[in-house]
N, C-alpha and C positions, 0 to 999 in steps of 0.2 A: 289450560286444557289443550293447548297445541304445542308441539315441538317446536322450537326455535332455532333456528340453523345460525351460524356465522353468516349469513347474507346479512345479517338485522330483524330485529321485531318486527309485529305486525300490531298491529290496533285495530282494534273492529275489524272490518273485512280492509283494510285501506294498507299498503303498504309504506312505510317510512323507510325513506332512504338518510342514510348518516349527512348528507348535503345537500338534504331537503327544507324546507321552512318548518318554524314553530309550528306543533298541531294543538288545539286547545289547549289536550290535558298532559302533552309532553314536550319539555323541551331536546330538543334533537342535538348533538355536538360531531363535532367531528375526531373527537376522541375514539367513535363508537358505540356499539348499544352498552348498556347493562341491560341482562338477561338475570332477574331473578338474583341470588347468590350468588350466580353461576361467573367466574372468570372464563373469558374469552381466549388462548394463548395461540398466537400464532409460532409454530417452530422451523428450525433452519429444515431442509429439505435434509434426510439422513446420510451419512457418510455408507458407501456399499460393503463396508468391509473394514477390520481395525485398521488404525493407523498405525497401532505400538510395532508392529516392525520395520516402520520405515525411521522409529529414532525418535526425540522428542523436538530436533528441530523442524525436519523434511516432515515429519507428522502433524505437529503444530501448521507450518506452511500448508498441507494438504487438505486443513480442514476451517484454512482463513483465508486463504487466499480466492475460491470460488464465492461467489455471489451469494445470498442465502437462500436463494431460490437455484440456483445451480446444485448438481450432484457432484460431491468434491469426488477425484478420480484417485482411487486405492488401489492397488500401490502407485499406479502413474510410472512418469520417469522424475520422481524429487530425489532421488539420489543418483540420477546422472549426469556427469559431469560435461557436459556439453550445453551447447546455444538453445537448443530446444527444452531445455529444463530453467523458468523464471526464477528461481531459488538460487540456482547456480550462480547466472549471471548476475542479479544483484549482489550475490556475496564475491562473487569472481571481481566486480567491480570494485567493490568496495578493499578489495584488498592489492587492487593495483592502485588506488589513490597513497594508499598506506606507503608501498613499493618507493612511488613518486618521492614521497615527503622525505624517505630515508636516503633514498638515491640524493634528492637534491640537496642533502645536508651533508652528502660527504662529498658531494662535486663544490660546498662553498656557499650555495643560496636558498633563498628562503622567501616564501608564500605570499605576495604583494600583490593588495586588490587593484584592478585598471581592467580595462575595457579588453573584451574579448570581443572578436566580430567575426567569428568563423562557429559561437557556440548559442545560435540563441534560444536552439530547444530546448540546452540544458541552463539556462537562464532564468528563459520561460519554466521550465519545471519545477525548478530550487525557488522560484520567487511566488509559485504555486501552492508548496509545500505548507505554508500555514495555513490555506483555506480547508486542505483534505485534510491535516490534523485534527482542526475543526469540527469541521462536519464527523468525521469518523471517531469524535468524541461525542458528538451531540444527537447522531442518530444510530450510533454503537452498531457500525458498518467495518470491523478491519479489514476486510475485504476490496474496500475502497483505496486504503493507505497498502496494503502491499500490492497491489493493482499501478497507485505512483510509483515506491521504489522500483517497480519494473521500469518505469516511464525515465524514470530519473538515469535508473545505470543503464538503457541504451542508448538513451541522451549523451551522455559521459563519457563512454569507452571509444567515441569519432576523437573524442578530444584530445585522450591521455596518449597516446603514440605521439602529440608533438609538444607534451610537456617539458622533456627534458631537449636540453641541447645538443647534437649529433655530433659528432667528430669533435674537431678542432673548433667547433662553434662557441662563441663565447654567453654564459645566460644573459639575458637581457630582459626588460624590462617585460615584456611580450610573455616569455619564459614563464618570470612570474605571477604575473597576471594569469595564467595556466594553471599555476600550480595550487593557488589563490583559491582557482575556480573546483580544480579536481578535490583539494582538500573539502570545498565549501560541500562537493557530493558525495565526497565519503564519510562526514558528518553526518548527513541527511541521513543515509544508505544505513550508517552504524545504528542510528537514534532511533530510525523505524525498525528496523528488525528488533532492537530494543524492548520496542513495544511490542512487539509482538511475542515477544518472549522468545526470541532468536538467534544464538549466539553469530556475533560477525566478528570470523578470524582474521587477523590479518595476513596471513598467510597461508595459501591453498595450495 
């Protein structure tokens, strides 16, 4: 006989909070109420305007990369090609790791793990990378994982300028331990846009 809102049920005059104790004749979860038949659905806050003309990547990116509770921004800048557009720069990144690999296969060498000590946010970030897979499987957040690819490719891009070796320099071990580490984020970088259903070119 009373409307029931998303706050939760009521019983008798008493209100029940979802993280409140047993009441006699209910027990309480933190699932939620059930309301009658009724499902509950909470939805993402709506996009202001289609995405279909920003393309099905920059579009897909515009409507996963805000929060669920954020207003994703239509049209935005997802197809501009500079530092203030996250889209960019994780694909911009991912495709100078790509760069590296080729470069340094025709200068001779090749991707060997060893210790970097000039890289340890993109360390810290790459050694991150399984827990927001995780979670962004387990509370169906992508929002969360292309929120890190951003994390990851400005982590990255301090590093890749001392990838290869300059002039007359010979690669060294240091080198590749770089190259190791660049390749290790443009895996990330490739496998999350991936998921996301996002192609990552290797050349922009």
């Amino acid at each position: 006989d009373r409307e029931a809102t998303t706050r939760g049920p009521r019983t008798a005059d008493r209100g029940v909070a979802t993280q409140g104790p047993r009441t006699a004749d209910r027990d309480v979860t933190t699932r939620g109420p059930h309301i009658a038949d009724q499902d509950v659905t909470i939805r993402p806050v709506p996009a202001p305007g289609d995405p279909l003309p920003l393309g099905r990547d920059a579009g897909r990116w515009a409507l996963l990369h805000p929060a669920a509770h954020d207003r994703p921004r239509i049209p935005g800048d997802h197809l501009v090609q500079r530092e203030s557009n996250p889209l960019f720069r994780v694909r911009y990144a991912h495709a100078r790791t790509r760069a590296l690999l080729r470069n340094a296969a025709d200068l001779g060498f090749h991707p060997e793990p060893g210790p970097v000590s000039e890289a340890e946010a993109l360390v810290a970030a790459l050694g991150d990378h399984p827990r927001v897979l995780a979670a962004t499987a387990t509370h169906h957040t992508p929002d969360r994982l292309a929120r890190h690819l951003v994390t990851v490719a400005d982590a990255a891009m301090p590093l890749l300028p001392a990838v290869l070796p300059l002039g007359e320099e010979k690669p060294s071990a240091a080198h590749r331990a770089r190259l190791a580490l660049a390749e290790a984020a443009g895996t990330v970088l490739a496998g999350g846009l991936s998921l996301l259903g996002i192609d990552a070119p290797d050349h922009l």
